[in-house]
TORVOGU-447417 format. One line per 8 residues: number of its first residue (from 1); for each residue z, y, x of N, C-alpha, C, O, CB. Coordinates in steps of 0.2 Angstrom, whole numbers. Each point is the difference from the previous one (the first is absolute). Glycine has a CB too. Layout:
NUM) Z/Y/X/Z/Y/X/Z/Y/X/Z/Y/X/Z/Y/X  ...
% end
This chain:
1) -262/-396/-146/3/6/2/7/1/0/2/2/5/-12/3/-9  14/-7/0/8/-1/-2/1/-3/6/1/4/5/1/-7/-19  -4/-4/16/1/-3/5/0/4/7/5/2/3/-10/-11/-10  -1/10/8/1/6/7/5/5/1/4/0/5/-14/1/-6  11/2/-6/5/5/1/7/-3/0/4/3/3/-12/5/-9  11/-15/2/5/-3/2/1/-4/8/5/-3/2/-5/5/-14  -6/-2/15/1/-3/8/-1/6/3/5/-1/4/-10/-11/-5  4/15/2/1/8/1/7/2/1/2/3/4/-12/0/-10
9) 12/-5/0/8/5/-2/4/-6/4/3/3/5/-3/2/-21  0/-9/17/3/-6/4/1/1/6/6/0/2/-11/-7/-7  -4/8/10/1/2/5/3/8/3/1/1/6/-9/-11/-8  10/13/-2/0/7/2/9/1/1/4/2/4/-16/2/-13  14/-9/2/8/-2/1/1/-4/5/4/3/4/-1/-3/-13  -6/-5/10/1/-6/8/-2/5/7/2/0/6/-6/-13/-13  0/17/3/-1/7/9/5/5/-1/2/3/5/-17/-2/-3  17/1/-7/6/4/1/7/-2/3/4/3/4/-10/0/-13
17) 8/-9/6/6/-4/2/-1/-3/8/5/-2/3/-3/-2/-16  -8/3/15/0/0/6/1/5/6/1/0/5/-6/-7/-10  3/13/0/1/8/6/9/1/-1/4/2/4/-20/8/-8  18/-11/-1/6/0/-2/2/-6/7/2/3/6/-4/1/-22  2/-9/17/3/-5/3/-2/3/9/3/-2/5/-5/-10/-17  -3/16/13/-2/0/6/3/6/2/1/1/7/-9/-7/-8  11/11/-3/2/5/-1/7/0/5/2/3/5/-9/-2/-16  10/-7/6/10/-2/0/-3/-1/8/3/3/4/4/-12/-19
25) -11/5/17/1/-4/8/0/3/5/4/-1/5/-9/-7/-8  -1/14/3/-4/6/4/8/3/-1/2/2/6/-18/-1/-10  20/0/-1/5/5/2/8/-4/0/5/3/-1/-14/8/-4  9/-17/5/6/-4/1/6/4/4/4/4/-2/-12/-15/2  6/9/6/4/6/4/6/6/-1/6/0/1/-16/-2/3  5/5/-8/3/9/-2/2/-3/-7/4/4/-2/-14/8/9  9/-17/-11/6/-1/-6/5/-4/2/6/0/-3/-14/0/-6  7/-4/14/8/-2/1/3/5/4/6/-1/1/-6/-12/-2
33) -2/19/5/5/4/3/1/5/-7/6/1/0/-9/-2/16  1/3/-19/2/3/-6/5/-2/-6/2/3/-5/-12/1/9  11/-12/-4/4/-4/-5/6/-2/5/5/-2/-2/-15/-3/-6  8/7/15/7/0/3/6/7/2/5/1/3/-11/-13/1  -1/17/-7/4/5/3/4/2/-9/5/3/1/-16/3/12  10/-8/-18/0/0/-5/5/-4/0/6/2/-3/-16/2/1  11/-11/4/8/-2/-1/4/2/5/6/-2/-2/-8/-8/-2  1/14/10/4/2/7/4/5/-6/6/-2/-2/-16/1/16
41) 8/5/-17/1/7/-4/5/-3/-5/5/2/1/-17/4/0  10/-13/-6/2/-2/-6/9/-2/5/5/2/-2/-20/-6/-6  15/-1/14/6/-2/3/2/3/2/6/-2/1/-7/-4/0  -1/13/3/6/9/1/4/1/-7/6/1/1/-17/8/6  9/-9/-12/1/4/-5/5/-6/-2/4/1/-4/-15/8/3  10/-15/2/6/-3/-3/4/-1/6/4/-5/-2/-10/-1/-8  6/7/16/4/-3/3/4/10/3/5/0/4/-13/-16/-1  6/22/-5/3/5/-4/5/-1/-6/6/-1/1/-16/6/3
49) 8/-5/-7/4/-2/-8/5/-4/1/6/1/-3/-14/0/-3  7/-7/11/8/-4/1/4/1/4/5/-3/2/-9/-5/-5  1/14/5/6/0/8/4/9/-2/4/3/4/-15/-11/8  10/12/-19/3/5/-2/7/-1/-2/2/-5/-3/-13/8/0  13/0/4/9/-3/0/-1/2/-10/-4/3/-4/14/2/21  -5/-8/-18/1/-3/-8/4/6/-4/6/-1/3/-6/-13/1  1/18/-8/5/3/-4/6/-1/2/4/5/0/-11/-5/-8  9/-6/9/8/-2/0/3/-2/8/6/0/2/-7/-5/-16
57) -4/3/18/1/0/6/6/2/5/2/-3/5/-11/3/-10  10/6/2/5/6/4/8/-2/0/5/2/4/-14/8/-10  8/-15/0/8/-1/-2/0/-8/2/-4/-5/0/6/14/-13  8/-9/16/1/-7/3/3/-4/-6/4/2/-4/0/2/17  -7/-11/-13/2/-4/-5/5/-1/1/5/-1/-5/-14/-2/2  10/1/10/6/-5/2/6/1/-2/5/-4/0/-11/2/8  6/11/-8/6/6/-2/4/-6/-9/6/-1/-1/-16/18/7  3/-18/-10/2/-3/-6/3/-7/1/1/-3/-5/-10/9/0
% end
């Protein structure tokens, strides 16, 4: 009886991890346009931040 119920538990994980794997494939597509809308956003936001002029900016060095 142990036995059944551990070939049971086996198969239930190997059929889970396969709806899991069929899942990822069936929706491939719509995760990489969302892991790239997701870095599109991540490289705005840094390519904002480097282009803000700086605290000290304003003043001519060359003057020094």
């Amino acid at each position: 009886m142990k036995t059944a119920r551990f070939i049971l538990k086996i198969v239930a994980t190997v059929m889970a991890a396969a709806a899991v794997v069929c899942t990822i494939v069936a929706f491939w597509d719509q995760i990489m346009d969302l892991f790239d809308a997701i870095a599109d956003k991540v490289e705005e936001k840094r390519a904002d931040r480097r282009f803000q002029p700086a605290e000290f900016d304003d003043y001519d060095d060359s003057i020094l």
